[in-house]
C-alpha positions as CSV (number, residue, x, y, z in Angstrom):
1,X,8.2,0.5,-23.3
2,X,6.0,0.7,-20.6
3,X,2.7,-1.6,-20.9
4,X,-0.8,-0.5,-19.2
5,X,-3.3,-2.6,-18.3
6,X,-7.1,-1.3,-17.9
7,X,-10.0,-2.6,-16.3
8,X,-13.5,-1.3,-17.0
9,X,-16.0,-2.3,-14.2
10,X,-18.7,-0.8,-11.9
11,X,-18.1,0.6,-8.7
12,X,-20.3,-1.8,-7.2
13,X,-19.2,-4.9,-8.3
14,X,-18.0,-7.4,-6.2
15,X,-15.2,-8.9,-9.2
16,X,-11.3,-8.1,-7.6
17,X,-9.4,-10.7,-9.7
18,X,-8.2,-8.0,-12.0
19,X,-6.4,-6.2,-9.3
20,X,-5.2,-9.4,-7.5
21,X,-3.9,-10.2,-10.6
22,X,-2.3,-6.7,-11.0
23,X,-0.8,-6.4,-7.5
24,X,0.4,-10.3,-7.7
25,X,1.9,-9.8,-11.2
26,X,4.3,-7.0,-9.9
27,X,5.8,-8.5,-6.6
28,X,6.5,-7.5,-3.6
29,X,8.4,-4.2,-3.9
30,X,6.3,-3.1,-6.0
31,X,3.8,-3.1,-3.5
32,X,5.8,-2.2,-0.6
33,X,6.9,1.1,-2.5
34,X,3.1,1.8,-3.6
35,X,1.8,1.0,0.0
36,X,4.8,3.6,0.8
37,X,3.9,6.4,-1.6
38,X,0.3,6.3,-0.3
39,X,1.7,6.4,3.2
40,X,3.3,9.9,2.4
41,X,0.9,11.4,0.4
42,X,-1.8,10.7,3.3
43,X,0.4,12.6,6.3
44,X,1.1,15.1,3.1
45,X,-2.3,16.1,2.6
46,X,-3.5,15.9,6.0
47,X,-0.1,18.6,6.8
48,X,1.9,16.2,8.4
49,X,5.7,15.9,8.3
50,X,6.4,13.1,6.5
51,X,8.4,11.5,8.8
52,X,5.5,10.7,11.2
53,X,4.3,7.7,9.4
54,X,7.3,6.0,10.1
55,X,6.6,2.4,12.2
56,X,7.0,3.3,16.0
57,X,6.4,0.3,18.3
58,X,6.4,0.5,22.4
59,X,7.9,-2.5,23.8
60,X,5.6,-3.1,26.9
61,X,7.1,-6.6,28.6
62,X,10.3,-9.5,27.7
63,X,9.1,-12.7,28.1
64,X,10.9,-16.4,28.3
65,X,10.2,-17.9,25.4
């Protein structure tokens, strides 16, 4: 069974330890895949293909290490 935690809050107030808590108790794939999903439904709403938000990097210069 699937457990769900709540947090009841203001907007304005400053307090983050529930979700640090939250994010910190589920790991990191968990978070990768949510940081993911949020990805896609961003290029998804703004019409985008999906595959856009992929990480594309230019290498500019090699330097000696």
């Amino acid at each position: 069974m699937r457990s769900i935690e709540e947090n009841y809050q203001r907007i304005t107030d400053k307090r983050h330890s529930f979700d640090i808590h939250f994010w910190q108790s589920k790991g990191d794939r968990v978070i990768f895949e949510a940081a993911s999903d949020m990805l896609h439904d961003y290029f998804l709403i703004r019409g985008k293909s999906a595959n856009e938000f992929r990480l594309q990097r230019t290498v500019e210069s090699f330097q000696k290490a």
